[in-house]
C-alpha positions as CSV (number, residue, x, y, z in Angstrom):
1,X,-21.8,-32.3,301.7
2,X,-22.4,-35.0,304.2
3,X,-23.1,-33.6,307.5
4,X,-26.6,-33.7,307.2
5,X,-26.3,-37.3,306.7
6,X,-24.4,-37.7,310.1
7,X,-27.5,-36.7,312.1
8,X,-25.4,-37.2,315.7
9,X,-23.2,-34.6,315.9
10,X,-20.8,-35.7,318.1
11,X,-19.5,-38.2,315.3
12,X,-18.2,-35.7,313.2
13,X,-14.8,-35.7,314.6
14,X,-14.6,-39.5,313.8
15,X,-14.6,-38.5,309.9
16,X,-11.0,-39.2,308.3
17,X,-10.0,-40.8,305.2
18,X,-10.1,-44.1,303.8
19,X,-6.6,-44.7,303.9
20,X,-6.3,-43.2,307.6
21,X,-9.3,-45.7,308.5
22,X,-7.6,-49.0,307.0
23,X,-5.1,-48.5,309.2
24,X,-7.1,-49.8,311.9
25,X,-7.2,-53.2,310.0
26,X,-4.5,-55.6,311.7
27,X,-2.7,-58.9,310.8
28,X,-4.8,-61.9,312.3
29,X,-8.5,-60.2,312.8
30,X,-11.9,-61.3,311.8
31,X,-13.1,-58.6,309.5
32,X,-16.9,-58.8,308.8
33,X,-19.2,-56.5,306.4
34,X,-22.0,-55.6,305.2
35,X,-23.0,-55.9,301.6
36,X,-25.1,-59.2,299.7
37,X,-25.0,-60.4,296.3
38,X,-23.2,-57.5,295.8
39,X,-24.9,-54.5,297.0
40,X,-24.1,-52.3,300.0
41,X,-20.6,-53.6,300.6
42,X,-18.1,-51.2,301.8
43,X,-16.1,-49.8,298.9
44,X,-13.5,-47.4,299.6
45,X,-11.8,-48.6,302.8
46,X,-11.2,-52.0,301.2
47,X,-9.5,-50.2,298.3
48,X,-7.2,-48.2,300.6
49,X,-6.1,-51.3,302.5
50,X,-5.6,-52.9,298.9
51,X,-3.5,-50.1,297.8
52,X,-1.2,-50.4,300.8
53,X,-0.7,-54.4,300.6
54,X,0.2,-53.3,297.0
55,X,2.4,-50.6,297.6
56,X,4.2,-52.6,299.8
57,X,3.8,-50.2,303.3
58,X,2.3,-53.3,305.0
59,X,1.5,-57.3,305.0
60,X,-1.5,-58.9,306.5
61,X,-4.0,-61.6,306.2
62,X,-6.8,-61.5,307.6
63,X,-10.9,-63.5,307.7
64,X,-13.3,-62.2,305.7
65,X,-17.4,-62.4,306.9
66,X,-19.8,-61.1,305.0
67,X,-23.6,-61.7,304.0
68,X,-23.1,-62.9,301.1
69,X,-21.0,-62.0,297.9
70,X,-19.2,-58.5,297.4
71,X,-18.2,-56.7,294.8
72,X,-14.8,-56.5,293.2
73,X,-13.3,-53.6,295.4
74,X,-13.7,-56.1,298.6
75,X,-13.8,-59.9,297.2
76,X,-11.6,-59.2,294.2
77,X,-8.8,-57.0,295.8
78,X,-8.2,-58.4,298.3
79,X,-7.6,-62.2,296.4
80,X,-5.8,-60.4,294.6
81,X,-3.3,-59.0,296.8
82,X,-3.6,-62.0,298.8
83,X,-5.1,-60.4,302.0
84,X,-8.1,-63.0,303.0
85,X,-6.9,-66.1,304.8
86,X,-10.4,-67.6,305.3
87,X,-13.3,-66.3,303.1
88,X,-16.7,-67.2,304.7
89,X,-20.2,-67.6,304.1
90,X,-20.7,-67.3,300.2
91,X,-18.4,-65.4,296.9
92,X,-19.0,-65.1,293.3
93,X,-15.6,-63.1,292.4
94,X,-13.9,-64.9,289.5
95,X,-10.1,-64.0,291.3
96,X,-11.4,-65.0,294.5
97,X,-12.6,-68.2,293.1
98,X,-9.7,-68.9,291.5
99,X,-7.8,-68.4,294.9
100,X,-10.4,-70.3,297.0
101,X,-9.3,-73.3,294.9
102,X,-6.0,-73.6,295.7
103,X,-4.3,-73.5,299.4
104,X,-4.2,-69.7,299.4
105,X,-7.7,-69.0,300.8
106,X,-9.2,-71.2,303.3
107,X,-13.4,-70.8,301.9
108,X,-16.7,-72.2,304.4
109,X,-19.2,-72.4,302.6
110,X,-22.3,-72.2,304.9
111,X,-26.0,-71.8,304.8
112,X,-26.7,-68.2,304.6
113,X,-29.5,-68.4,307.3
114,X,-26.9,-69.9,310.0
115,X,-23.9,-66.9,309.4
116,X,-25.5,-64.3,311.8
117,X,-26.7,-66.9,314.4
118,X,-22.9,-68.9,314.2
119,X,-21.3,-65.6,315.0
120,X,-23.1,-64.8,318.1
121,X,-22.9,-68.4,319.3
122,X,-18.4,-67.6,319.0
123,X,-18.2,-70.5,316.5
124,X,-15.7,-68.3,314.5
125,X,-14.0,-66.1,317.4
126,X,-14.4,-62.4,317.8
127,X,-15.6,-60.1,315.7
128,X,-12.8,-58.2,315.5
129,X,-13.7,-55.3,313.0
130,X,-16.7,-54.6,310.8
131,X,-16.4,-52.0,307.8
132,X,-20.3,-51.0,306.4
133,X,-21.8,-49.4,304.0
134,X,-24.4,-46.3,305.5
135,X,-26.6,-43.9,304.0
136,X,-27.5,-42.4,307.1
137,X,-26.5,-41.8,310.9
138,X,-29.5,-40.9,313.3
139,X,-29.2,-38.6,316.0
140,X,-28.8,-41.5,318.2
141,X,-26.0,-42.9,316.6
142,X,-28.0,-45.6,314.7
143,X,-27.2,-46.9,311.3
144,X,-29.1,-46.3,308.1
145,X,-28.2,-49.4,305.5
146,X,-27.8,-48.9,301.7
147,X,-29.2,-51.2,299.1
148,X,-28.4,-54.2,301.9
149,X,-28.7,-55.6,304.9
150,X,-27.5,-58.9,305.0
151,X,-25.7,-59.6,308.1
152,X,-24.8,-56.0,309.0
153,X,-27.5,-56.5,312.1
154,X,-25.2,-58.8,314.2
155,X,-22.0,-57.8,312.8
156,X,-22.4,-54.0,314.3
157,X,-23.6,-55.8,317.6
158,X,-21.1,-57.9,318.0
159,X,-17.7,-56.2,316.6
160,X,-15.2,-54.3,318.7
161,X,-14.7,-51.4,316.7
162,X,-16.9,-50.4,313.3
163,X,-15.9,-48.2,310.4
164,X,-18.5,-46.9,308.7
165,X,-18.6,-45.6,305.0
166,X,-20.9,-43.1,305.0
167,X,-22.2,-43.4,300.5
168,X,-23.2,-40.1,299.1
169,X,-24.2,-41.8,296.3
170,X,-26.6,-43.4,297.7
171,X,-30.0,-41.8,298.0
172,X,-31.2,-40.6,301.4
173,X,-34.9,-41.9,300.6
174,X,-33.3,-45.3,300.8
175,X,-34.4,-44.7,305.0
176,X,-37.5,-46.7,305.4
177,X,-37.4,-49.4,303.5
178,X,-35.4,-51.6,305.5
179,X,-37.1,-53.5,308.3
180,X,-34.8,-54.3,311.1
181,X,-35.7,-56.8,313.7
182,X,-33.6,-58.3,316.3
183,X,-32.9,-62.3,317.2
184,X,-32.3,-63.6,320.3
185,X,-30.4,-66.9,320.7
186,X,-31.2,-69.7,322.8
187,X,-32.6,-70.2,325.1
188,X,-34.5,-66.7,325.2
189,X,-35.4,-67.3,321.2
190,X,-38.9,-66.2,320.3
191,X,-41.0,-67.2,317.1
192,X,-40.1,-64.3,314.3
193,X,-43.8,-62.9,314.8
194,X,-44.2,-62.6,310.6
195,X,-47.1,-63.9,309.1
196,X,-47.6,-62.1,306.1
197,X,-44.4,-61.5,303.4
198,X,-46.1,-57.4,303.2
199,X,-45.9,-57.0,307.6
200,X,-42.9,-55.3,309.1
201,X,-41.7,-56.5,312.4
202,X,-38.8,-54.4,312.9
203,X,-37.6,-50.1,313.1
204,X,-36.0,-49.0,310.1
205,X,-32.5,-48.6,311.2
206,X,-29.7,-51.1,312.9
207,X,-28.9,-50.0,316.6
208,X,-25.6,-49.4,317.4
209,X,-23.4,-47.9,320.3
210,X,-21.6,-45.0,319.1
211,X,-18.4,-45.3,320.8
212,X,-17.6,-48.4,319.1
213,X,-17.9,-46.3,315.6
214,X,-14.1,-45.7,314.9
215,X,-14.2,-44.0,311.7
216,X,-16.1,-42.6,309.3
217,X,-15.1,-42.6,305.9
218,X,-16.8,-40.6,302.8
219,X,-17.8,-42.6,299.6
220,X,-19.6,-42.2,296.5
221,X,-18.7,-45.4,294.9
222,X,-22.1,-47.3,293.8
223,X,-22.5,-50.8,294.2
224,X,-20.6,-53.2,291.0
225,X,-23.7,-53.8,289.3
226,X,-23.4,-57.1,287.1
227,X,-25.3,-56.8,283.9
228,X,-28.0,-59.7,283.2
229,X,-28.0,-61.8,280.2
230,X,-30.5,-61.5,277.9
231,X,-33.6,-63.4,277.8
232,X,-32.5,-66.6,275.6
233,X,-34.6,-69.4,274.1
234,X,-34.0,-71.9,276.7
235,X,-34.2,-69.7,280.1
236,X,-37.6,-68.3,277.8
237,X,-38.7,-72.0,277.5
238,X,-37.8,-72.8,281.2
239,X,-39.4,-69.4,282.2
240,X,-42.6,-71.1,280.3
241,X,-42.5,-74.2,282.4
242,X,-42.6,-72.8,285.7
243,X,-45.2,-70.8,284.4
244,X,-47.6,-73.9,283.5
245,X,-46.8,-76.2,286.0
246,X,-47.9,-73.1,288.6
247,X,-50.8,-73.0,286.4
248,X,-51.3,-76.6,286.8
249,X,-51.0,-76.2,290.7
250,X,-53.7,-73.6,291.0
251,X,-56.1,-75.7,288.8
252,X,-55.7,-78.8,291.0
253,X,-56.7,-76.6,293.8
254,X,-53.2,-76.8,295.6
255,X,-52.3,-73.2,295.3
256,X,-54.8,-69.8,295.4
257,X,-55.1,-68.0,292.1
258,X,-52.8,-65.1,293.3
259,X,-49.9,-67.8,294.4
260,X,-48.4,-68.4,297.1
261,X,-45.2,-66.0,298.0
262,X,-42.1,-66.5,295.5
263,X,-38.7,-67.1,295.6
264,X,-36.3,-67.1,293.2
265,X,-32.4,-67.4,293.3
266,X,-29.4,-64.6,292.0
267,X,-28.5,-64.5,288.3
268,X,-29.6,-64.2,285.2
269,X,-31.6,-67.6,284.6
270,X,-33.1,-67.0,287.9
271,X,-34.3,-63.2,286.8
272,X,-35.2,-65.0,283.5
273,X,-37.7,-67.2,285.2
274,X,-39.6,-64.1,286.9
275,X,-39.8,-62.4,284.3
276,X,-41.9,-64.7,282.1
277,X,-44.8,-64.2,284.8
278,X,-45.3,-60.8,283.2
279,X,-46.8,-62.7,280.6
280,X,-49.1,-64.9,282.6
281,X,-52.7,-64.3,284.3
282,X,-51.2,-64.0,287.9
283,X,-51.7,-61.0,289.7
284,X,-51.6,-59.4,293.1
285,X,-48.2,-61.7,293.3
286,X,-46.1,-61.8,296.5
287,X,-42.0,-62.1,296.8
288,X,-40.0,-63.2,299.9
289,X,-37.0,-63.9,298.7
290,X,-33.0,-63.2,299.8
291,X,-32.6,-60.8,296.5
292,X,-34.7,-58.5,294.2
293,X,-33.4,-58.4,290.9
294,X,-34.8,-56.3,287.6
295,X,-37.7,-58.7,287.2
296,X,-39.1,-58.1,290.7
297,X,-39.2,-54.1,289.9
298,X,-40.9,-55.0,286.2
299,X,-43.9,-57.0,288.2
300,X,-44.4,-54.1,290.6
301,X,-44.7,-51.3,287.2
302,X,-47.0,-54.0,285.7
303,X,-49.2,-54.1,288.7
304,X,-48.4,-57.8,289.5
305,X,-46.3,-57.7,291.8
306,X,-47.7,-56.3,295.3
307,X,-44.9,-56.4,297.3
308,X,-40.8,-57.3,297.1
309,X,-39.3,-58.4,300.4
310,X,-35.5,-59.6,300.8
311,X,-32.4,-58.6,302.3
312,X,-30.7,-57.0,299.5
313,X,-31.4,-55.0,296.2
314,X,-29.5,-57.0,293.3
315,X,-29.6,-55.4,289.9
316,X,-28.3,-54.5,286.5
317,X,-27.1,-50.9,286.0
318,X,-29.9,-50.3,284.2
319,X,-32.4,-51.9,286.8
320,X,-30.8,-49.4,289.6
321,X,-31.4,-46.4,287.9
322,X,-34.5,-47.1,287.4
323,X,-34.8,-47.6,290.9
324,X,-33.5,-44.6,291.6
325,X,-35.8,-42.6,289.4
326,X,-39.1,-44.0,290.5
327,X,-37.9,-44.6,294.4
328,X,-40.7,-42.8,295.3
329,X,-43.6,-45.5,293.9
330,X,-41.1,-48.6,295.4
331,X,-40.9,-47.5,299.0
332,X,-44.3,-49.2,300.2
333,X,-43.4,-52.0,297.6
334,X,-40.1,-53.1,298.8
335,X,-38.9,-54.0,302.1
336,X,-35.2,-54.9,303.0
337,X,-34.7,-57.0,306.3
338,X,-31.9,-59.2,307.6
339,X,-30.9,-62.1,305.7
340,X,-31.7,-64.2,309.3
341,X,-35.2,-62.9,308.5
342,X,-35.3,-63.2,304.8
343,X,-33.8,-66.8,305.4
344,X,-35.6,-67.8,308.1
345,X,-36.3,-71.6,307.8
346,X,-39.0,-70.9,310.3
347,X,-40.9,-67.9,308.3
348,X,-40.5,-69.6,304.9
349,X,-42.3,-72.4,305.8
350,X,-45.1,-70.5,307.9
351,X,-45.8,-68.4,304.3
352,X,-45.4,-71.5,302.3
353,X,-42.9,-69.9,299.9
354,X,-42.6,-71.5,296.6
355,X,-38.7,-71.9,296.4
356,X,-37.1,-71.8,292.6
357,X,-33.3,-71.8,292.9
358,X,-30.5,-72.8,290.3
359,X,-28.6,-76.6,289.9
360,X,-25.4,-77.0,287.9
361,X,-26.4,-80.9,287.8
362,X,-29.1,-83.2,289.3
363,X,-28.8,-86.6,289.1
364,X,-31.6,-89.2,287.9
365,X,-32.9,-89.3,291.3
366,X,-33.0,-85.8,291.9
367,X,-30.1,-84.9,294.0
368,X,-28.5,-81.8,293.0
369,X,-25.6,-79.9,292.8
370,X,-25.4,-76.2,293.0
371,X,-21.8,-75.4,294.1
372,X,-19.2,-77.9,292.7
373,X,-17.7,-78.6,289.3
374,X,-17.2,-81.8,288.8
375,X,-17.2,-82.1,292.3
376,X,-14.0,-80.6,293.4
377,X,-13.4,-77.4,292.1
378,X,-16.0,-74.2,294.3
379,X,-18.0,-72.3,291.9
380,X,-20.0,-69.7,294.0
381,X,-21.6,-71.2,297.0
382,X,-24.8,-73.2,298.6
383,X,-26.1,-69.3,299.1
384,X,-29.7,-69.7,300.4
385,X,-30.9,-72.3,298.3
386,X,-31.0,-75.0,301.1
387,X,-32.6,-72.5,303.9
388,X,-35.4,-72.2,301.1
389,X,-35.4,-75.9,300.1
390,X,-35.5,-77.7,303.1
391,X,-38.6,-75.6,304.4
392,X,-40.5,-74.6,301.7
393,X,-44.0,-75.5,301.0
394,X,-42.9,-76.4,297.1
395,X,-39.1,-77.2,295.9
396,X,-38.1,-75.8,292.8
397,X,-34.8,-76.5,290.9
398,X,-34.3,-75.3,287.8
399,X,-31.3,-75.8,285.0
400,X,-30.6,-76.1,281.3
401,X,-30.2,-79.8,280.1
402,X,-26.9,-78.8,278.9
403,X,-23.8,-77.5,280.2
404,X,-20.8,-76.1,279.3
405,X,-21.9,-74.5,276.0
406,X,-24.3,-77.1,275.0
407,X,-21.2,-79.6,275.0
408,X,-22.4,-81.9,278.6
409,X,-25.6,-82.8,280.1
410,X,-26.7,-81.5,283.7
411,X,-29.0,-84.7,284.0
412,X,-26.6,-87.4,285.6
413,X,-26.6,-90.5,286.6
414,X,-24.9,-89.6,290.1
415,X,-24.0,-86.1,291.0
416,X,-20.6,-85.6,291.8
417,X,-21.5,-83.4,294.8
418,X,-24.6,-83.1,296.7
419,X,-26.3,-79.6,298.5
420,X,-29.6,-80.6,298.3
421,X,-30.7,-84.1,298.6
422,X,-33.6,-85.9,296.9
423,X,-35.8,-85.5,299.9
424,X,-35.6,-81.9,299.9
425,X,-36.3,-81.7,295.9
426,X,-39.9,-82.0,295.1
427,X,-39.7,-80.6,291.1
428,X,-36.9,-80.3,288.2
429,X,-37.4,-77.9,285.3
430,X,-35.5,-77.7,282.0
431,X,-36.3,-76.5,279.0
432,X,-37.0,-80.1,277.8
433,X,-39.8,-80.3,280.2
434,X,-41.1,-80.5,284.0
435,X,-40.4,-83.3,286.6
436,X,-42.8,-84.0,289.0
437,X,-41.3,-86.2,292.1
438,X,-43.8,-85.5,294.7
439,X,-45.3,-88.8,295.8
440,X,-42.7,-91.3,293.4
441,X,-40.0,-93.8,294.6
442,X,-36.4,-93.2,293.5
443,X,-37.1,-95.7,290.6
444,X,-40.3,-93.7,289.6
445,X,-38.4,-90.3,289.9
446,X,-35.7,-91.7,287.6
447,X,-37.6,-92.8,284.6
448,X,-39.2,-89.0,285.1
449,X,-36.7,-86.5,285.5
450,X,-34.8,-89.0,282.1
451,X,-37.9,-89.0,280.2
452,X,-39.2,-85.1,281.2
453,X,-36.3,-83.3,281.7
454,X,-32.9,-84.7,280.1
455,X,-31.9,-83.6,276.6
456,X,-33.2,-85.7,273.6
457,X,-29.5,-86.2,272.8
458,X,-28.5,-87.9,276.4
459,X,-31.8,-89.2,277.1
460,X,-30.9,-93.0,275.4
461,X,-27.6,-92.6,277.5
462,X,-29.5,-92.3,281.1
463,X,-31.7,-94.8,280.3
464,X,-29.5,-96.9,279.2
465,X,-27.2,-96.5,282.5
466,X,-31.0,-96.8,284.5
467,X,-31.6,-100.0,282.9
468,X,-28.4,-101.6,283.6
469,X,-28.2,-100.1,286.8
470,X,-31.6,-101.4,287.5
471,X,-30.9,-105.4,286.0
472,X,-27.4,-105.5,288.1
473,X,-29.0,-104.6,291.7
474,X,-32.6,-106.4,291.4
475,X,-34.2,-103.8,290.8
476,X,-32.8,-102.2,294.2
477,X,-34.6,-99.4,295.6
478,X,-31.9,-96.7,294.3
479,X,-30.6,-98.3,291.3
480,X,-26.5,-97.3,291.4
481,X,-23.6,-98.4,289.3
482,X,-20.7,-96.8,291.1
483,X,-17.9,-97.4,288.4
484,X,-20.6,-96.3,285.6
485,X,-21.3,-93.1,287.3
486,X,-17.8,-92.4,288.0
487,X,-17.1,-92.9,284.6
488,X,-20.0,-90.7,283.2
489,X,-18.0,-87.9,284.9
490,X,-14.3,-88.7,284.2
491,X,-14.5,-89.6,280.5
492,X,-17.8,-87.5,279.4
493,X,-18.6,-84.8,281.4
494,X,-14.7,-83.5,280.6
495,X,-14.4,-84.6,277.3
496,X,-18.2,-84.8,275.8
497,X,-18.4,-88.1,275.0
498,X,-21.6,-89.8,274.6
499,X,-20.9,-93.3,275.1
500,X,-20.5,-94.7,278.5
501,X,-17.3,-97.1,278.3
């Protein structure tokens, strides 16, 4: 039963079914949500508003805000039944990629830091509606997230009307671990007063006014929990890497024995890479990060891993329930705050967070691309790996040398789209090696990242475009041939040629 979950009692009579509450859903709005890479997205009302675009009782299109990704009942629905007419800031749905490149949805991708902050300033119009996920309601009408908070802060602040799914499934101990605090735009803005990734700043709740709470809808559908790949030789060999070279940091005296705090990106490379510290010599290791995947919860049973903060919990089926069955040891472990918090150009710089995030290509001089293949087609989305990038005390990107089932390279000569430029990069990892481009000129960083980090099979090929690139300009101080480099993209990275022509 739920009504000890709905704690103010004047709310029951806003309890009615999901397909009474999609109803409230018009043609034209702004629809934002809760829910993060995807965990504690609304579930249920999306589905009912899916099933009557499907049934053919209504038509509508409307903009869909969120944190970050969904999962399939939202994101890939609603492609599917062609109900989003603008998807904004970040997706990883295969239908809704497929949609987002072609004219049918209109997709911004955006920094993940800047979504909350945008909406408040009006840069996207009203917030019409928000529809998220609860596993509580206090007795003041406040709002009790699930296994996210994302942007759920600002979107119950600023929407018109809110339905809320209230998830049964979800475990009521769940209240306490998120840390909600507040941000005030300009010109009242205050510095986020965190200084240590283990402090809470915030209550553990989202206010909101009650008589904006339209519905309340019942769910018990858990999150769509993505399995993780399997440890592999590379990610294993890559996972090594990162271990040394923070090895190598420490010994030079440019990093404490117990690190400094971690971050590391979504997916199952990313996940890869943290696990391999549970074989290293680091302890008493800190995480502020956007997302805590299985790896973070095997650091905290080993003992290594003191605390977890981020704005949502991302894992495996299997990495969930054993969440849920040890809940009890996490809560003073993990700590769930807004993704403007967990974000926050301003506090990951201030903690000096080492940032280790995913490319799909760098180039030779250490741009990189993490959202575009062959720089036109979306793949997922910037996410947060510029907010981290830009500001934190060490720049990690990591990637296999080869792509597309060892049959490319992701070392190129020029990138054919650019999220994070070289200034912003300070080390590439492969499993052929580290890259160190701290303190080296673009000429310098290219013979490194060829020599370090390119695959033995490509590597006479980059050099051989480096050299000729270099002889052509006079040794100019970013070496480019522009017809090469597109070249190196239209005739081998589609067809696997190794010959530049």
């Amino acid at each position: 039963m739920y009504e000890d979950r709905i704690r103010m009692q004047s709310l029951m009579s806003k309890v009615m079914s999901a397909d009474e509450a999609a109803w409230l859903i018009k043609d034209g709005m702004n629809v934002a949500t809760s829910g993060f890479t995807p965990s504690g997205y609304p579930k249920v009302v999306p589905m009912a508003l899916a099933d009557q675009v499907n049934s053919g009782k209504r038509q509508l299109k409307v903009n869909l805000w969120s944190g970050a990704s969904t999962g399939d009942e939202l994101d890939g629905q609603w492609a599917r039944c062609g109900i989003i007419d603008k998807r904004l800031p970040y997706q990883t749905n295969n239908d809704l990629r497929r949609t987002l490149n072609t004219p049918q949805v209109n997709y911004m991708d955006l920094h993940l830091s800047l979504m909350a902050q945008n909406v408040r300033y009006g840069f996207f119009g009203p917030c019409d509606i928000a529809i998220v996920e609860v596993c509580a309601i206090t007795e003041e009408g406040y709002l009790v997230p699930t296994t996210a908070v994302g942007n759920m802060t600002t979107f119950v602040a600023e929407a018109k009307q809110i339905i809320v799914e209230l998830n049964l499934a979800q475990p009521k101990e769940l209240e306490g671990m998120h840390d909600i605090y507040w941000v005030n735009d300009p010109p009242n803005r205050e510095p986020i007063p965190l200084k240590n990734a283990d402090e809470r700043i915030g209550v553990p709740y989202i206010e909101c006014d009650p008589q904006k709470i339209a519905a309340i809808v019942i769910s018990d559908v858990l999150d769509d929990q993505r399995p993780l790949v399997a440890v592999d030789e590379v990610s294993q060999k890559i996972a090594d890497n990162i271990v040394q070279f923070l090895k190598d940091e420490v010994a030079a005296g440019r990093m404490p024995a117990e690190l400094l705090p971690l971050q590391s990106g979504v997916g199952s490379v990313a996940n890869a890479v943290l696990e391999g510290l549970l074989c290293s010599d680091f302890e008493n290791l800190e995480f502020y990060s956007e997302v805590i995947q299985d790896a973070a919860l095997k650091l905290i049973d080993a003992g290594k891993m003191k605390i977890c903060s981020g704005t949502s919990l991302t894992l495996s089926k299997e990495g969930m329930q054993e969440f849920y069955r040890k809940i009890a040891q996490y809560r003073d472990k993990i700590i769930m705050r807004p993704q403007e918090i967990s974000n926050s150009p301003e506090v990951i710089r201030r903690l000096g967070v080492v940032a280790m995030n995913t490319a799909i290509e760098v180039d030779i001089y250490g741009n990189v691309n993490s959202t575009h293949i062959m720089g036109t087609k979306m793949m997922n989305g910037v996410g947060g790996s510029g907010d981290y990038a830009r500001s934190a005390y060490i720049t990690i990107f990591i990637t296999s040398s080869l792509a597309k089932g060892a049959t490319v390279s992701s070392i190129v000569p020029m990138v054919s789209h650019v999220d994070h430029v070289e200034h912003d990069v300070d080390i590439i990892i492969t499993e052929q090696g580290i890259a160190d481009l701290r303190n080296k000129s673009p000429r310098q960083r290219a013979v490194e990242i060829i020599n370090h980090c390119a695959h033995p099979d490509y590597r006479s090929l980059l050099q051989d475009y480096y050299e000729e690139a270099l002889a052509k300009t006079k040794g100019a101080h970013t070496p480019h041939l522009l017809d090469k480099c597109f070249s190196f993209h239209e005739r081998y990275m589609t067809t696997g040629t190794m010959k530049l022509q």
